[in-house]
C-alpha positions as CSV (number, residue, x, y, z in Angstrom):
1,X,100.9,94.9,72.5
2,X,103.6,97.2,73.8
3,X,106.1,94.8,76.1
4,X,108.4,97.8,77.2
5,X,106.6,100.0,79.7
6,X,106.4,101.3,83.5
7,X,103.7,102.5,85.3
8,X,103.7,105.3,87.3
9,X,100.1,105.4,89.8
10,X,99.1,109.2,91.2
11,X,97.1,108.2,93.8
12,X,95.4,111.7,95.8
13,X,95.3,109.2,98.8
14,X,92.1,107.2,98.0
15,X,90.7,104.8,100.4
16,X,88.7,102.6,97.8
17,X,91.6,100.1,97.6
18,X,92.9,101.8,94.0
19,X,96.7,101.6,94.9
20,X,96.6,97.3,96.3
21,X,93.9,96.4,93.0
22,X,96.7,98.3,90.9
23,X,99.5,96.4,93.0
24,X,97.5,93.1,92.0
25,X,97.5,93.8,87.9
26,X,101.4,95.5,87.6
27,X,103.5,94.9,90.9
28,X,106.3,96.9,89.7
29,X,104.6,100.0,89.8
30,X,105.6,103.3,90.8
31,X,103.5,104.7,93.7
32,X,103.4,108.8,93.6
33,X,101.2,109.9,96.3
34,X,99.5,113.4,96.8
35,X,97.9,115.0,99.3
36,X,95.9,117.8,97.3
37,X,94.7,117.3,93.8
38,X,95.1,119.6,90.9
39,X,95.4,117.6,87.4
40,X,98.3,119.3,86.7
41,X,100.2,118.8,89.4
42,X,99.5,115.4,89.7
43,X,99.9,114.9,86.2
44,X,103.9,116.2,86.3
45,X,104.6,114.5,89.9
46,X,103.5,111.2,87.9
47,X,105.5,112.1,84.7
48,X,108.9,113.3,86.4
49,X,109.0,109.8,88.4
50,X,108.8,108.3,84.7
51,X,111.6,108.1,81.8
52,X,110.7,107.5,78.5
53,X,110.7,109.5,75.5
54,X,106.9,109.2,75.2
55,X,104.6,109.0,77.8
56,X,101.1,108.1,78.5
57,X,98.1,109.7,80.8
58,X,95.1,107.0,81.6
59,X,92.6,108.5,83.7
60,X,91.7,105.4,86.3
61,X,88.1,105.2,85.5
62,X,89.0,104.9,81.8
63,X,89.6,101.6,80.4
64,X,91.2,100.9,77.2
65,X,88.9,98.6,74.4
66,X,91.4,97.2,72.9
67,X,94.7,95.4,73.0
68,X,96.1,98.0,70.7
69,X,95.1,101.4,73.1
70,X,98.8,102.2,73.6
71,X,100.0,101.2,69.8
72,X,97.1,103.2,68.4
73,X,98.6,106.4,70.8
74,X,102.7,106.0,69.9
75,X,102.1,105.1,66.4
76,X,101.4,109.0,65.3
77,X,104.4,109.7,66.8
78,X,106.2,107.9,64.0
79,X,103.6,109.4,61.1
80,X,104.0,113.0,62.0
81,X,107.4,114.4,63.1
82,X,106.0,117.9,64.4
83,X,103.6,116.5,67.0
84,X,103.4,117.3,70.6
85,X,100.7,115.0,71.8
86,X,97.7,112.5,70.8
87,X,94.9,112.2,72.6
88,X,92.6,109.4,71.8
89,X,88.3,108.2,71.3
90,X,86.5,108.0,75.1
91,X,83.3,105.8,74.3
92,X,80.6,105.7,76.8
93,X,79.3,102.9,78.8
94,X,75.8,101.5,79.5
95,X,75.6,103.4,82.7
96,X,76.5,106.6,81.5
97,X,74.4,109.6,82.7
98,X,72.2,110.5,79.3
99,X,74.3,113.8,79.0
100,X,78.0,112.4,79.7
101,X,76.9,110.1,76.6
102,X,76.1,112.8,74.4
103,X,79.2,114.7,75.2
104,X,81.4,111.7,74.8
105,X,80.0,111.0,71.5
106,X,79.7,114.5,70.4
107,X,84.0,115.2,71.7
108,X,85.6,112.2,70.6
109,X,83.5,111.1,67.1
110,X,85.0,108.3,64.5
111,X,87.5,110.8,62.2
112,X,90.9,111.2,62.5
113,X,92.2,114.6,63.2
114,X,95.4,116.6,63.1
115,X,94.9,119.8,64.5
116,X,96.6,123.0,64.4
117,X,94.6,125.4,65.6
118,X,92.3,123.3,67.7
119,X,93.4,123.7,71.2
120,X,91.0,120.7,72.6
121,X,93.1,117.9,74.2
122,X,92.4,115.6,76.7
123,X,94.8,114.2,79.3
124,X,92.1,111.1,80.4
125,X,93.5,109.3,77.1
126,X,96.5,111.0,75.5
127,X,100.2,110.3,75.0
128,X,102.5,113.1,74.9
129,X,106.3,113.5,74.2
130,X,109.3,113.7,77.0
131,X,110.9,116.9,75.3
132,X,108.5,118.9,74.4
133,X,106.5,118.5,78.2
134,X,109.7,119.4,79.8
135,X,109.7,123.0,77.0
136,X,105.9,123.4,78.5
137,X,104.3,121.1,81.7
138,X,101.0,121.2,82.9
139,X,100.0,124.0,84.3
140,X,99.5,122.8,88.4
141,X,97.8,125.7,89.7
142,X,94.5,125.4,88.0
143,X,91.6,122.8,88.7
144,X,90.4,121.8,85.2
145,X,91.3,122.5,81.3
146,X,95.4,122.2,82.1
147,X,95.3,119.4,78.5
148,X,94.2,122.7,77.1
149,X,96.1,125.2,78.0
150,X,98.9,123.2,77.3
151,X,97.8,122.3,73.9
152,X,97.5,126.0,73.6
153,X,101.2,126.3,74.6
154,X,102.3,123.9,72.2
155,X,100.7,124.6,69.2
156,X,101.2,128.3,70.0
157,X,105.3,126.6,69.5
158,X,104.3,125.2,65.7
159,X,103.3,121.8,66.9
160,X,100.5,119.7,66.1
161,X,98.3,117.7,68.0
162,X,96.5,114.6,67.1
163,X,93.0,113.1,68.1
164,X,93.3,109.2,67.0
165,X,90.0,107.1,67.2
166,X,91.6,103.9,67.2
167,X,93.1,104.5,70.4
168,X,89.8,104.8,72.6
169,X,88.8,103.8,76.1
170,X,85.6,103.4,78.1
171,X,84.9,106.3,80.2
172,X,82.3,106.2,82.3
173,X,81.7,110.2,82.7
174,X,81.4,113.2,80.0
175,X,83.2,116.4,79.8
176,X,81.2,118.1,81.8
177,X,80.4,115.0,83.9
178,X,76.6,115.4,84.1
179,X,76.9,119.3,84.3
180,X,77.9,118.9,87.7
């Protein structure tokens, strides 16, 4: 429901055909290759190549459920003037190891929350604004919990954060993805 938007695609140089079924659904895309991942790294590579005031992270096995993902994200933006970031539901699917369900529906449950204190974030499903990520990126030299330092960071700075169940996606793994 959002008409003005680009795409930016991090691509870690995959060979599963990711970049030409992306190319197929938004041709004007924005191709940011890297050669070795670290979420925070790729996460500000993707975001420096973009320009709007807001922007949004989508993890590529996450698909939105609704029409009104990207609404449901910005929309808090406009509630709340003091608020860094919203991160949004991640619902499990059929095939869903027994344990990546449980944490999905344990993390991301049906209530609205505005957190303060909370430092859990989650970059698979968030949207997060322009000026205060250029104040405090991602942290790009660790391999895992950069949405949570960074909503450390922020909040640490007097800003909220916002978890918003209307704005959830399928996600086929957990948090800890099966304890893996």
């Amino acid at each position: 429901t959002v008409d003005d938007i680009e795409v930016i695609l991090v691509d870690n140089l995959s060979t599963d055909k990711t970049v030409e079924k992306a190319k197929n659904i938004h041709s004007e895309l924005t191709l940011v290759q890297i050669d070795d991942y670290l979420p925070g790294l790729a996460l500000n590579k993707g975001i420096r190549e973009s320009s709007g005031e807001y922007f949004a992270c989508l993890s590529a096995h996450c698909i939105p459920v609704d029409e009104q993902w990207l609404e449901s994200l910005r929309a808090n933006f406009d509630e709340y003037d003091d608020i860094a970031g919203v991160y949004g539901r991640q619902v499990p699917i059929q095939s869903s190891d027994p344990i990546d369900k449980r944490d999905l529906l344990r993390a991301f449950g049906p209530e609205k929350r505005v957190q303060t204190r909370d430092t859990f974030f989650h970059n698979a499903n968030s949207m997060v604004r322009r000026d205060v990520w250029e104040k405090d990126p991602f942290d790009e030299g660790v391999t895992n919990i950069e949405d949570q330092i960074w909503a450390n960071q922020v909040l640490s700075r007097g800003y909220r954060i916002v978890y918003e169940p209307e704005a959830a996606v399928y996600h086929h793994h957990g948090i800890n993805q099966g304890n893996d």
